[in-house]
C-alpha positions in Angstrom: 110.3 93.9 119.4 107.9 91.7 121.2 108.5 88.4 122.0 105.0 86.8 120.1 105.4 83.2 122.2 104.7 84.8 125.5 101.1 85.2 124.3 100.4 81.1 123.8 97.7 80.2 125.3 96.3 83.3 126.7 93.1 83.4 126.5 91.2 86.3 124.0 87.5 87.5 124.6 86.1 89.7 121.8 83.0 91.8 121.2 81.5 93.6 118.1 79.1 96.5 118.1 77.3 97.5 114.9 77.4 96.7 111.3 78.3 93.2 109.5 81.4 94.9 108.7 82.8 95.4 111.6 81.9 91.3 112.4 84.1 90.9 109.4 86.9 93.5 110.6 86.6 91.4 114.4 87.2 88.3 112.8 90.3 89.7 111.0 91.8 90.8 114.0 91.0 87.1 115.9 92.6 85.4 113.0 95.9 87.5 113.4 96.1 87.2 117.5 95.3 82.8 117.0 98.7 83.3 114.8 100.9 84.6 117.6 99.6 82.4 120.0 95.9 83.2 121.4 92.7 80.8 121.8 89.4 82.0 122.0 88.4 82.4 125.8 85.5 79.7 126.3 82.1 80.5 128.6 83.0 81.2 132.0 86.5 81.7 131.1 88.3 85.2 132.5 90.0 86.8 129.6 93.8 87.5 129.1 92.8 90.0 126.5 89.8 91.7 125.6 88.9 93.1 122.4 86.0 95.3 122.1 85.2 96.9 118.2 82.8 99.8 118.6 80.1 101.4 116.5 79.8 105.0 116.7 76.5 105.4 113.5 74.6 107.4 116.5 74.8 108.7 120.1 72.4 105.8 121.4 75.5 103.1 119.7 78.5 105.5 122.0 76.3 104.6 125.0 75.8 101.4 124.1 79.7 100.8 123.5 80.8 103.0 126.8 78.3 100.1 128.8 79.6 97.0 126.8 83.1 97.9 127.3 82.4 98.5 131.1 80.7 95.3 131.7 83.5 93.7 129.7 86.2 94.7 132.0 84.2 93.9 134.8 83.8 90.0 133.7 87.2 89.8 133.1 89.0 91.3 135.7 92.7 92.2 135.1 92.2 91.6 131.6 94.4 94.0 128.9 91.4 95.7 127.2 91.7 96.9 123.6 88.8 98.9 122.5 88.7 99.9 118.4 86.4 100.5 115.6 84.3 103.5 115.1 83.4 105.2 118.3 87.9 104.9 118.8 88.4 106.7 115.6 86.0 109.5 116.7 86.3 110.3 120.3 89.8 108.5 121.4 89.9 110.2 124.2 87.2 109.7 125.6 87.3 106.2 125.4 91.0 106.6 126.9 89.2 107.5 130.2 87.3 104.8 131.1 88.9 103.2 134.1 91.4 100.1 132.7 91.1 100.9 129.1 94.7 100.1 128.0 94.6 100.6 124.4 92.7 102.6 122.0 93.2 101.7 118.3 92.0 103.8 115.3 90.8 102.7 111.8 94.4 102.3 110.5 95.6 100.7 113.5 92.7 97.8 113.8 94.0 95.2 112.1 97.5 95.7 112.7 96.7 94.7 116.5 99.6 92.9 117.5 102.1 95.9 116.6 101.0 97.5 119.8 100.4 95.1 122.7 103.2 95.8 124.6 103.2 92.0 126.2 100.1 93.1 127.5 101.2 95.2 130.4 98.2 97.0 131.7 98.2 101.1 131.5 97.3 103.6 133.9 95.6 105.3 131.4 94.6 104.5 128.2 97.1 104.7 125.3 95.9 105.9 121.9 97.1 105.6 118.5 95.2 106.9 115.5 95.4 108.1 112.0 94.0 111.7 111.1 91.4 110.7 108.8 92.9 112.2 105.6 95.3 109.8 106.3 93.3 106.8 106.3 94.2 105.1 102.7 95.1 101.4 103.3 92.6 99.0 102.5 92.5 95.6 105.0 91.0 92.3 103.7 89.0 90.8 106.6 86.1 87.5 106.3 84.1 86.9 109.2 83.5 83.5 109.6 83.0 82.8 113.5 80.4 79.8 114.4 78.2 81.5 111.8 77.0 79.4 108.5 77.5 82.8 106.7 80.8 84.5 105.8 80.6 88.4 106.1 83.5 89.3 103.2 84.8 93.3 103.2 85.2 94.4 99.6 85.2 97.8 100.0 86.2 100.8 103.2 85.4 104.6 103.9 82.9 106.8 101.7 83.6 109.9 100.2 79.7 111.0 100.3 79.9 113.4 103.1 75.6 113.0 104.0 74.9 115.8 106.2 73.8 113.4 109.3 76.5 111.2 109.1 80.1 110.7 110.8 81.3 107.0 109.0 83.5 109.5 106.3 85.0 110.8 109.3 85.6 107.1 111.1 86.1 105.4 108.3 87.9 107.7 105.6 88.1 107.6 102.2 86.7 105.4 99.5 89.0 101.9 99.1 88.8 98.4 97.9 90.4 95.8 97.1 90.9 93.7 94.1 88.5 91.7 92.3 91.6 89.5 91.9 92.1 89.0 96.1 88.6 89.1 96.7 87.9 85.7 94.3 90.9 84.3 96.0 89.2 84.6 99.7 85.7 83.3 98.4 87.6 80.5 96.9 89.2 79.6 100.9 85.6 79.9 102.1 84.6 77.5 99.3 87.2 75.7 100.4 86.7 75.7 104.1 82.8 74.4 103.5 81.4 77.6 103.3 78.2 77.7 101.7 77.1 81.7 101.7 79.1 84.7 101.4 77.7 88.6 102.5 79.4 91.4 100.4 80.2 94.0 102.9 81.5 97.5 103.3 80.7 101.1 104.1 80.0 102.1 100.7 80.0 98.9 98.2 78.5 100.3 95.0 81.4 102.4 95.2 83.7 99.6 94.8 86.6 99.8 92.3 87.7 103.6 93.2 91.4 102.3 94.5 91.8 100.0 91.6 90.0 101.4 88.8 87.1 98.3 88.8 83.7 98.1 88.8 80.9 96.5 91.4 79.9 94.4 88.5 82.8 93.6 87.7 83.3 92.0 91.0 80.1 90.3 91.2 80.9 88.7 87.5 84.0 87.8 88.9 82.5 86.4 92.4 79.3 84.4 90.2 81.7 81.9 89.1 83.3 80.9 92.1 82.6 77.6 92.4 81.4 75.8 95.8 79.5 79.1 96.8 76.0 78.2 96.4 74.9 81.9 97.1 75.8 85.7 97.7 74.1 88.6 99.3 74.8 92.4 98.6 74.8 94.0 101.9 73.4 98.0 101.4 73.9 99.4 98.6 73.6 103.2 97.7 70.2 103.1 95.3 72.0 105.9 92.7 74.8 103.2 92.3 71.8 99.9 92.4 72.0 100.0 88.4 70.1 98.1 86.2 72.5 96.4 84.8 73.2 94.9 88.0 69.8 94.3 89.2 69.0 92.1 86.1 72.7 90.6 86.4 71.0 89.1 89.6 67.9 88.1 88.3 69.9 85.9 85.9 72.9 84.6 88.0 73.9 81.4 89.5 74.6 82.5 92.9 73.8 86.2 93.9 70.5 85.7 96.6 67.2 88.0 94.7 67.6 90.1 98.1 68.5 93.6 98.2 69.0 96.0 101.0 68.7 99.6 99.8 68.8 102.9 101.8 66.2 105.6 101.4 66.4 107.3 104.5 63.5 109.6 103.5 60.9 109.2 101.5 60.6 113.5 101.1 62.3 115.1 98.3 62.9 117.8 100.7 64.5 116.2 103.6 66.7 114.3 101.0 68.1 117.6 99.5 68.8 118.2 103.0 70.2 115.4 103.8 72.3 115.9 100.7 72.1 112.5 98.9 72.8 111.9 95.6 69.1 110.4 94.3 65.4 111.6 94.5 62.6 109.7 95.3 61.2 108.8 91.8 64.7 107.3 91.2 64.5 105.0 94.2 61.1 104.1 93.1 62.5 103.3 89.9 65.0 100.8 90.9 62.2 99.0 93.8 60.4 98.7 90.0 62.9 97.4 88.2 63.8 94.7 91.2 60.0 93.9 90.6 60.0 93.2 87.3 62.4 91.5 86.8 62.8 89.3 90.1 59.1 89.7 91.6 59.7 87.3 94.7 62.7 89.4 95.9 62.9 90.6 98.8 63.8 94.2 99.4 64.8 96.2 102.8 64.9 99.7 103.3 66.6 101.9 105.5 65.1 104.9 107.2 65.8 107.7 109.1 63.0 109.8 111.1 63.4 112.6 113.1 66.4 114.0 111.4 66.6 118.4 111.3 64.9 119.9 108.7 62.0 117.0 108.8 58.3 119.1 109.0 55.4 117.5 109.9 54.7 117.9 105.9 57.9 116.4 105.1 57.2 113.5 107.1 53.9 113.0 106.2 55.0 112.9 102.4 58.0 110.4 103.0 55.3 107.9 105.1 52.9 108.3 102.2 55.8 107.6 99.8 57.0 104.9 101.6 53.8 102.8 101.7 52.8 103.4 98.1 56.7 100.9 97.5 56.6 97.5 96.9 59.2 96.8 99.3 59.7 93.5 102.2 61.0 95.2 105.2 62.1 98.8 107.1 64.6 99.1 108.9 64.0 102.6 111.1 66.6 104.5 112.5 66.1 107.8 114.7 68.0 110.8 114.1 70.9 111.6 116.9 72.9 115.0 116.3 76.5 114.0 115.7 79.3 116.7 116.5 80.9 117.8 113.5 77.9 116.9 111.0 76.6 120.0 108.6 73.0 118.3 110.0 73.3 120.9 112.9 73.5 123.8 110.6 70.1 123.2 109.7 67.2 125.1 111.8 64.7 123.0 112.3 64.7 120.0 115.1 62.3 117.8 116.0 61.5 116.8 119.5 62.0 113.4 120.9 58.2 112.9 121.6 57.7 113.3 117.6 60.8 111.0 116.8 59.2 108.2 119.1 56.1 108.7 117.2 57.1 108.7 113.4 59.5 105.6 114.6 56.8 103.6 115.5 54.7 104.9 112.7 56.9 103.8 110.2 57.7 100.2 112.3 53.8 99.7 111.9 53.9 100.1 108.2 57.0 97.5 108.5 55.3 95.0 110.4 52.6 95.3 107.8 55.0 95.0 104.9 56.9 92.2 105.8 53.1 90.1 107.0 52.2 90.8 103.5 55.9 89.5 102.1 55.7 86.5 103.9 52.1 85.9 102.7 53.1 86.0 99.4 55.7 83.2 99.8 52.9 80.7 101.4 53.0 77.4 99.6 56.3 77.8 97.3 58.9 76.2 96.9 62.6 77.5 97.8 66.1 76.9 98.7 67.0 77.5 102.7 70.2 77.5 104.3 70.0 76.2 108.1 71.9 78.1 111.2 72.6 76.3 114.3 70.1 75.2 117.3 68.3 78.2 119.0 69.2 78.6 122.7 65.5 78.1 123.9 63.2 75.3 122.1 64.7 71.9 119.9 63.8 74.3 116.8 66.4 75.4 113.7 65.9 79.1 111.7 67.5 79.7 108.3 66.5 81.6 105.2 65.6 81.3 102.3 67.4 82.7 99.1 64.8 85.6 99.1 65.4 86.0 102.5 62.5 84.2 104.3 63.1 83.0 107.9 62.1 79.4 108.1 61.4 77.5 111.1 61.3 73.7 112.0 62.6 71.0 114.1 66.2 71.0 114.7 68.0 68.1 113.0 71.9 68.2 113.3 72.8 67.0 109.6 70.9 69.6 108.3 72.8 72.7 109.5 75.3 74.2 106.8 73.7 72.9 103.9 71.2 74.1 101.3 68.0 72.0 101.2 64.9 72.4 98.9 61.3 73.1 101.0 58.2 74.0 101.0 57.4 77.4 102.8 53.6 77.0 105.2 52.3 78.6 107.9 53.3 81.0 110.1 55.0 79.9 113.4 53.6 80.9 116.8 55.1 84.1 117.3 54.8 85.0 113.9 58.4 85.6 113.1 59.2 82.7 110.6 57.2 80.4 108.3 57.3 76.7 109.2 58.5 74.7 106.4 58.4 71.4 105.4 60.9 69.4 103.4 60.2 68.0 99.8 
């Protein structure tokens, strides 16, 4: 049994790679090393501890986490370095190897942190501990708050989907959730603790209620009359589980933002039967429809893959004509990666990384255009905006706007963390944000 009050004081460092979830899952983990003693290491500051919580969604992200957690052990020399998340559920071992790694935790293991650190004595090798992913059933609450004027709340872990590209089912296990009950009960503390906007996240959210035999809106019901939470966003959800109840639900709710992030991944019938997900594309052009009509000003981001086997020159050109016949805001383009273990490689067909680069920026034109023409349409309206803190370059202040607007203007201290009514102009220099004015 460890003695917990050697660790006061020490000093903790922390990093987080990849989705909003794992920002919530960080946070989590920070909240339960502060209880045993730990403060945040401050700029400049050498870390006692270092906590780095990977992404592992392609092979680019596993490069990207093998550098981070490099130069993380390189600023903080001598530092006991825990490396989770993802990329340590998938490839432990390899992780393991990189010079001063001293402890690799899997998806079960995360946010039980302090059970292993071993009064931080530092390894000559790695030490894993994971759970087979069968195995993986426990679902952790974690709410990301950080220096952030948004909280990132998990409501739901793992997927049960099996898509043939992807490896989250594998990092992430099965389908879980918790209760609509404990879930109202930690967006009433972030009401409490002056929190004015709260992100639904998880792997798989329209899934929600598997474990406990709810429903997604149920918990949205449920969440809508929180009060002191002036909005929500729904972070991706899966377009076969976007229903319509839900969608008009939102359209006539108190507090859930008219912004929706939906992934399509291809816009070609053929790649998607490939691909193996559970919709067409006249269903997702459906629901994009149905967000119209009955919420026109909302904004709407879609997720895409290019590049991915199987994809023909035919294919693709199908899924970018598809693509920019939708009423949508904003793309959000990934390229394919092969990922060991995926059914993906069974399929004969690759594409070369000349062609990914291509169709990439093809489909980030057709973004850029999208989201111009979004904007556009929001020119001289009124709306609601949240403010975030000072940018690091300029006296300027971003926020957004319940339909998910950036807004630019000059920074004024009083008005960060609350939700003021403005009036939505021109575009800013760089034509990233709109500059508002206030009414």
């Amino acid at each position: 049994m460890i003695d917990h009050n050697i660790f006061e004081y020490k000093k903790a460092a922390y990093l987080t790679l990849g989705c909003k979830l794992n920002f919530a899952e960080t946070s989590a983990i920070g909240k339960q090393l502060s209880a045993i003693g730990f403060r945040k290491a401050r700029k400049g500051e050498i870390a006692d501890i270092c906590v780095i919580n990977t992404c592992s969604v392609t092979e680019l992200a596993d490069k990207k986490c093998r550098q981070a957690i490099r130069k993380m052990i390189k600023e903080n020399p001598g530092a006991f370095v825990v490396v989770t998340g993802c990329y340590a559920q998938l490839k432990p071992e390899e992780i393991a190897d990189i010079k001063d790694v001293d402890l690799v935790l899997g998806a079960d293991q995360k946010l039980d942190i302090t059970s292993y650190l071993d009064e931080l004595k530092k390894k000559e090798k790695g030490t894993i501990f994971t759970t087979q992913t069968k195995d993986i059933k426990v679902f952790t609450p974690s709410c990301s708050a950080d220096d952030r004027t948004r909280y990132f709340l998990k409501v739901q872990d793992g997927c049960d989907y099996f898509c043939t590209y992807c490896t989250i089912p594998f990092a992430r296990g099965k389908s879980r959730n918790g209760t609509i009950e404990s879930l109202v009960k930690q967006a009433e503390e972030v009401a409490a603790n002056g929190g004015q906007e709260i992100v639904l996240t998880g792997v798989n959210i329209g899934d929600f209620g598997k474990s406990t035999g709810e429903t997604f809106f149920d918990l949205i019901k449920a969440l809508d009359n929180v009060e002191g939470i002036a909005r929500y966003r729904i972070s991706s959800i899966e377009p076969n589980l976007l229903t319509d109840e839900i969608i008009e639900f939102v359209a006539n709710s108190k507090r859930f933002a008219p912004h929706f992030h939906i992934p399509l991944q291809s816009g070609s019938d053929d790649v998607l039967k490939l691909m193996k997900r559970k919709y067409d594309t006249a269903l997702f052009r459906h629901k994009v429809e149905k967000i119209k009509q009955s919420i026109p000003d909302a904004f709407i981001g879609v997720d895409v893959i290019v590049g991915t086997r199987g994809e023909t020159d035919e294919y693709f050109e199908n899924a970018k004509s598809f693509i920019d016949s939708l009423d949508i805001s904003q793309l959000h383009v990934f390229t394919y990666s092969e990922r060991p273990n995926t059914q993906a490689l069974k399929i004969g067909h690759s594409v070369d990384p000349k062609t990914k680069h291509a169709r990439c920026k093809t489909l980030l034109d057709i973004s850029d255009k999208k989201l111009a023409e979004f904007y556009k349409s929001q020119q001289n309206t009124n709306r609601k905006v949240l403010f975030e803190h000072l940018l690091k370059e300029g006296n300027l202040m971003h926020g957004f706007t319940e339909n998910y607007v950036k807004v630019e203007c000059e920074y004024d201290e009083s008005k960060i963390n609350i939700i003021e009514k403005i009036s939505l102009g021109e575009f800013n220099s760089d034509q990233t944000a709109l500059i508002c004015s206030f009414i």
